[in-house]
C-alpha positions as CSV (number, residue, x, y, z in Angstrom):
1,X,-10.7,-30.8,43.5
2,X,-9.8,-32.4,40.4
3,X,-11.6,-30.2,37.6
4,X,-11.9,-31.1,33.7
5,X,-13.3,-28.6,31.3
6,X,-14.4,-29.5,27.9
7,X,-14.4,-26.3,25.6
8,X,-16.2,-26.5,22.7
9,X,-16.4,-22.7,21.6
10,X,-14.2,-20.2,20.5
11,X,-16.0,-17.3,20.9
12,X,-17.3,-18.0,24.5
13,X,-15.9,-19.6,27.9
14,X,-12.6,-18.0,28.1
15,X,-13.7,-15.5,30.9
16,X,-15.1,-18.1,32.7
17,X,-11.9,-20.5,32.4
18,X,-10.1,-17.4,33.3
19,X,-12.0,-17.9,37.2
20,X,-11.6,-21.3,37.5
21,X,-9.4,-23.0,40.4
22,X,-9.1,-26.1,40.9
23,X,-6.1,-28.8,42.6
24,X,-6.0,-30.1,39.3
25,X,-7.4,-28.2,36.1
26,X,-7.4,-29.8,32.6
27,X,-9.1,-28.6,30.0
28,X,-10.2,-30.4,26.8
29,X,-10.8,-28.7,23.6
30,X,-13.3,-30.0,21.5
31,X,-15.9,-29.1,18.3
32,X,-14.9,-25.5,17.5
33,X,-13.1,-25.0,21.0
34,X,-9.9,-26.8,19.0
35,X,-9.1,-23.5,17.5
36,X,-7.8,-22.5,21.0
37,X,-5.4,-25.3,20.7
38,X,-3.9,-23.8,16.9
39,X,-5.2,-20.8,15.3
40,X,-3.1,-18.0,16.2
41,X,-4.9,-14.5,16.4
42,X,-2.4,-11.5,15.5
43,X,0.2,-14.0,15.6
44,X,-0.6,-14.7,19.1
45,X,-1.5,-18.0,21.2
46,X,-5.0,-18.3,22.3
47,X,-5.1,-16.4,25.7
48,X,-6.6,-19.3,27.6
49,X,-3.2,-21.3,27.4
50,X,-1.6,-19.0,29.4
51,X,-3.8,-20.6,32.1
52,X,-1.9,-23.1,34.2
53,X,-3.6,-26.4,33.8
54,X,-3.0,-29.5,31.3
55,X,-4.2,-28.8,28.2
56,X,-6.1,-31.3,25.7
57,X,-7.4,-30.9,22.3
58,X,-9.4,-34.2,21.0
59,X,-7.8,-35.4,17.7
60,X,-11.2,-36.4,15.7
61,X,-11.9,-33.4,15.9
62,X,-8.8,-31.6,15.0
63,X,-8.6,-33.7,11.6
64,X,-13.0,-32.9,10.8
65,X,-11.8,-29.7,10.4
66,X,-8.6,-30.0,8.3
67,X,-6.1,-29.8,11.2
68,X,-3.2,-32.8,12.5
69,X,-1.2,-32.8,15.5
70,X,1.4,-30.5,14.2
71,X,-0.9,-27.7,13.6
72,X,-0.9,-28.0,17.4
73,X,0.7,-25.7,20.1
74,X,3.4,-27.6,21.8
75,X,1.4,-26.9,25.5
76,X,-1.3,-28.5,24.0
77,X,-1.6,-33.0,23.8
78,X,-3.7,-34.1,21.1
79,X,-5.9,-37.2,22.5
80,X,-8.5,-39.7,20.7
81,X,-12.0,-40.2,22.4
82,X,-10.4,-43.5,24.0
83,X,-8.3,-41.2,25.8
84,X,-11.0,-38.6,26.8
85,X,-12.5,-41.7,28.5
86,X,-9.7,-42.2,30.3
87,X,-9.5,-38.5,31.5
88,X,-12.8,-38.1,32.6
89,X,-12.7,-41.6,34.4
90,X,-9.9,-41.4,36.0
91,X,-8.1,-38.4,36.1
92,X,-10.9,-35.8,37.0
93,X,-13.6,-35.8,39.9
94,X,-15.8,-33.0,38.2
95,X,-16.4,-32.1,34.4
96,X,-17.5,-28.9,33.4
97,X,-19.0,-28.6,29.5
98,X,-18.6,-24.4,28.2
């Protein structure tokens, strides 16, 4: 199964992310969830994107909150809501929302 998971917390989700297996896994950070994507706790990545699966984070939101695309982790592919279209369309058969 092709699974996409929009996160949009990021306080909650990552022990459920953490049991999630899928073919394909990709998993789109969005609303508050972008923090996984660039704030850096103790100097540290966000744990989640030592998952393996693609990783998203949606650019609107990114820039609502004061961030651009090189605030980003490099693991991490910034993408517009055109693009999220696109990925939920046609490159995943299930979407998850946490």
């Amino acid at each position: 199964m092709k699974l996409g998971v929009l996160m949009s917390d990021i306080r909650t989700g990552s022990d459920v992310i953490g049991r999630l297996t899928a073919e394909k896994l990709g998993i789109i950070f969005v609303g508050n969830g972008i923090y996984h994507a660039t704030v850096k706790e103790d100097g540290k990545a966000s744990s989640i994107l030592g998952k393996s699966a693609t990783f998203y984070v949606l650019s609107e939101d990114l820039e609502s909150r004061g961030f651009s695309s090189s605030d980003v982790d490099s693991r991490v592919k910034p993408v517009t809501y055109s693009d999220l279209v696109d990925l939920i369309f046609n490159d995943y058969e299930k979407i998850v929302w946490l």
